[in-house]
Each structure stands twice: as structure tokens, then as C-alpha cells.
C-alpha positions, 0 to 999 in steps of 0.5 A: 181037283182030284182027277188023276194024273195032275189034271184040274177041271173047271166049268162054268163062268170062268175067266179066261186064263190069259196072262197075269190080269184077265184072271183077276177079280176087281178087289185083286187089282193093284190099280184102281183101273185096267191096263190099257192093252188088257182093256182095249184087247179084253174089255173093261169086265175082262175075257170072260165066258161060259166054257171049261179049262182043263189044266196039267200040273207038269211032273217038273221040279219047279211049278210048271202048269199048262191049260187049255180051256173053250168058251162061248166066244159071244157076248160083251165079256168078249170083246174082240171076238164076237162082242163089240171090240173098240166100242165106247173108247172114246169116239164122240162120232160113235162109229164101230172099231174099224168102221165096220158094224159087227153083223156077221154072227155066224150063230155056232155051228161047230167047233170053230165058232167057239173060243180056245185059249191056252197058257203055259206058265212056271215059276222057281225060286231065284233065292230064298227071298226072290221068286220068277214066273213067265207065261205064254198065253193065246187065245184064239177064235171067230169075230162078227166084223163086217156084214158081208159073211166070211170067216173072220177070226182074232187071234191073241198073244201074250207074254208075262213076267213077275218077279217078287222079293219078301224080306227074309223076316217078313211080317204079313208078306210085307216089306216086299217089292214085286214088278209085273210086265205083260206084252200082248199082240193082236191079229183082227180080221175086219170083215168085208162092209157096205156102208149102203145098208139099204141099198139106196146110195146111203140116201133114206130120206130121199133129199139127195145127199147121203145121210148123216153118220155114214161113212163115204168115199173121198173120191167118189162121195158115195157110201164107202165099201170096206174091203177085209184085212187084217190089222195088227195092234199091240201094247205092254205095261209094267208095273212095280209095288213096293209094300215098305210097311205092313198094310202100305204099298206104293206103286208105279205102272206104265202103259203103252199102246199102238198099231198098225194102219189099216188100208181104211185109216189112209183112205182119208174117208169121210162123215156124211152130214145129210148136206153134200159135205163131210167131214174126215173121221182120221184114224180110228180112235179104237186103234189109236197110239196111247200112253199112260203112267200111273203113280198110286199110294193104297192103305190096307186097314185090314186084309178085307179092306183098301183105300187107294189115291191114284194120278193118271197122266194119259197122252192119246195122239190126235186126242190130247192129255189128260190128268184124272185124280181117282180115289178109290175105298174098297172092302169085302164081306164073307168067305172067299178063297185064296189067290193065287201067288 
């Protein structure tokens, strides 16, 4: 913290300085759960790696602070880069996101299998009692879509906002109100993949018939090919809290995510059953539109501790709705640093 030139230099495992969420611990969450862009694009445990972050206090008259950082782009903490993007959301035929296997790791060779990430972010005083800040993040670098080679990459973007009001004769930063939103956009290559891994039509048992759990061809009723391309996918949520007494905070989030189809959802594939038949899969679960809105009530006995009551209505398209009830009680034990504003 004491480089020249207004420069901060952290290593080690860090998270990912990407929007207003990625970077905040557990007990930082205003909700007992993840947004759903930051958890489908992120992961549930957020982006987070080995690596460095370098950051520059702009010379401005407002806060300004830019930063870029380089990770380890592997590992579960990685999702949608060379961790396992879409798996576990919810597909009860367990097939991988894009119904591809992630089997191209490149291993790290140079600066391109790494993971880059950059953020601009300012912040200025609006009133006495109001407060803005925007940011711009990216994050960019390689992922193990498909098995049959090729540079594949992800790219990430992202926007936030927050803005804050205190009362002027505030007492332990309450009553406030503080409304939070971030748009995030994805750009995912999917590799090239033969679903005939042993190059046997997909038949290991040798009864005939293509095995079950692969995907095959409609028309030809053979182990599909999947051809690379790109698929976009992007969400938003937005978020308000009021603290309307010390200790009280009600809040409000919605969440929205959707994308674009991708060649292999409209090819009407199918799952083999080891008998000659199979049925559609559809469009892929780990892309699929969904919606969500999320009142909760959280009480702060202490500065240390939180009780938090919480109703989830979630609409998922193709899969139905759903209503989850969660109550969450959280506290912590020893020193721990400030958080930021």
C-alpha cells in the first residue's frame, strides 16, 4: 500500500475485481443468495484465483481507481473459463453446458492461458446526504470447451451502478436507502466435439444401438458432431435496501437472465437410450431464460451478527416456478478489516 505513484499491489488468492458482487465475502451479501447472472457467469464461490491486481488511484478530484489483475484461469473458482461453466444448474440428464465435455486444457504455455481482468470505477458525492458510483469491468481469457483442440476463449462484461442515501443525522450508518444494479454480458466460444469418444458409433457395449447418455444426430440417429461457435448470454439484477431503523434493513432484488440460441439447441438432438430410440434434451438448461424476485427482511443484533428471512419466486422457462422460503442466521468471530463503501 505504499508504492509511489498512487499504486496498490496485491497477490495471492484473490478475488476477481469485477463489478459490485464477485468481490464480496459471504457474510457481505445483502441476500442469502447470488445474483443469478453473477452465479451462472461466476459460479456459486464467485471468480476467484491465484494471481495479482494492480491498482491506480487516478489524480482526479472525485475517487477514481482503475486496476488490472492476471489469475490462474483453472480450476472450480473458474467458471467460464477453464472450470466447468453450467454444471450443476439444474440438468437432471447431467449433460455439460453446451453439450460439450470440457476436455480441451491447453495446460499454460503462455500469457494467453492465463486470465486477465480489468476495472475502472469513480465515485462522487451527488449532495451532502447522496453518493454515485459507476464501473466498468472485463474479464477475459481461455476455456476447455470441446475436445477436438482450438483456441477457445470467454470474454465478460460488465457494467454497476450504486447509489446511496444516509440521513444527514444518521446513527450507525442508519436510516439509509441504497439501490444497486449490474448488467453483465457473455461472449463463450464452445469448442468443436465428437460425441463418439472411442470411435465405435457410440456403441461400447456392441448391442447395436448407441449407448445411453449420448447425444445423436436427429437425422442421422449417429453420435452428434458439434461444431464451434459462439454463444452469447447476458442478465441484469437490481437490488434496493432500506435501513429504516439501526439494525433493520428491508430489501427488494430482481434478477433476469437470457441468451441467444445456439446452432446446437435448434438441432432438435436427441438422448440415446442404449435401445434404438431417444428422447429431445431442448434447449440447454445452463442457458435457459430465468427470472427471479427476492423480498427478504435482515436483523443485525450486533455488528458482528444477522438474522435474515428471505422468499424467492423464481420463473425458469421450460422448467416451471418455484417458491423457496430461506432463513439464514450468520455471525462472525475475530479481527477482520473494513469493507469497502
Amino acid at each position: 500500500v505504499s508504492l509511489p505513484w498512487n499504486l496498490q499491489l496485491r497477490g495471492g488468492q484473490i478475488y476477481t475485481d469485477f463489478g459490485r458482487q464477485n468481490s464480496l465475502h459471504l457474510h457481505s451479501w445483502a441476500f442469502v443468495d447470488v445474483p443469478l447472472v453473477n452465479g451462472r457467469f461466476f459460479g456459486p464461490d464467485g471468480l476467484r484465483n491465484p494471481g495479482a491486481r494492480l491498482s491506480w488511484l487516478v489524480p482526479t478530484p472525485f475517487f477514481s481507481e482503475l486496476s488490472v489483475a492476471v489469475q490462474n484461469s483453472h480450476g472450480e473458482t473458474a467458471t467460464s473459463f477453464r472450470g466447468e461453466a453450467g454444471h450443476g444448474h439444474g440438468d437432471d440428464e447431467g449433460l455439460p453446458f453446451a453439450y460439450r465435455e470440457p476436455e480441451n486444457d491447453r495446460g499454460v504455455h503462455s500469457l494467453e492461458d492465463l486470465l486477465f481482468s480489468a476495472r475502472y470505477s469513480l465515485s462522487f458525492g451527488l449532495t451532502g446526504t447522496q453518493t454515485l458510483l459507476l464501473g466498468a469491468s472485463a474479464a477475459l481469457g481461455p476455456n476447455n470447451s470441446g475436445d477436438l483442440g482450438g483456441d477457445t476463449q470467454t470474454e465478460i462484461y460488465g457494467v454497476d451502478l450504486l447509489w446511496k442515501w444516509q440521513g444527514a443525522r444518521q446513527q450507525g450508518g442508519f436510516p439509509f436507502l441504497a439501490w444497486q444494479t449490474e448488467a453483465l454480458y457473455r461472449r463463450y466460444d464452445a469448442g468443436a466435439f465428437d460425441w463418439d469418444h472411442e470411435g465405435n458409433l457410440g456403441d461400447d457395449d456392441g448391442n447395436g444401438f448407441v449407448d445411453t447418455g449420448t447425444l445423436v444426430d436427429p437425422v442421422t440417429l449417429l453420435p452428434a458432431v458439434m461444431a464451434r461457435e459462439t454463444l452469447t448470454d447476458y442478465g441484469i439484477y437490481s437490488q434496493i435496501l432500506y435501513g429504516f431503523r439501526k439494525g433493520w434493513v428491508i430489501g427488494l432484488r430482481y434478477d433476469y437472465l437470457d441468451s441467444e440460441e445456439g446452432d446446437y439447441e435448434a438441432r432438435g438432438l436427441l438422448l440415446a437410450d442404449n435401445a434404438g430410440a431417444g428422447s429431445s434434451v431442448g434447449p440447454d438448461p445452463a442457458r435457459d431464460r430465468r427470472w427471479r424476485l427476492s423480498p427478504n427482511l435482515t436483523w443485525y443484533p450486533s455488528e458482528y451478527s444477522k438474522i435474515r428471512l428471505q422468499y424467492n419466486y423464481d420463473d425458469r422457462r421450460d422448467m416451471g416456478e418455484d417458491h423457496s422460503i430461506w432463513l439464514q442466521f450468520e455471525f462472525s468471530l475475530g479481527a477482520h478489516p473494513a469493507h469497502r463503501f
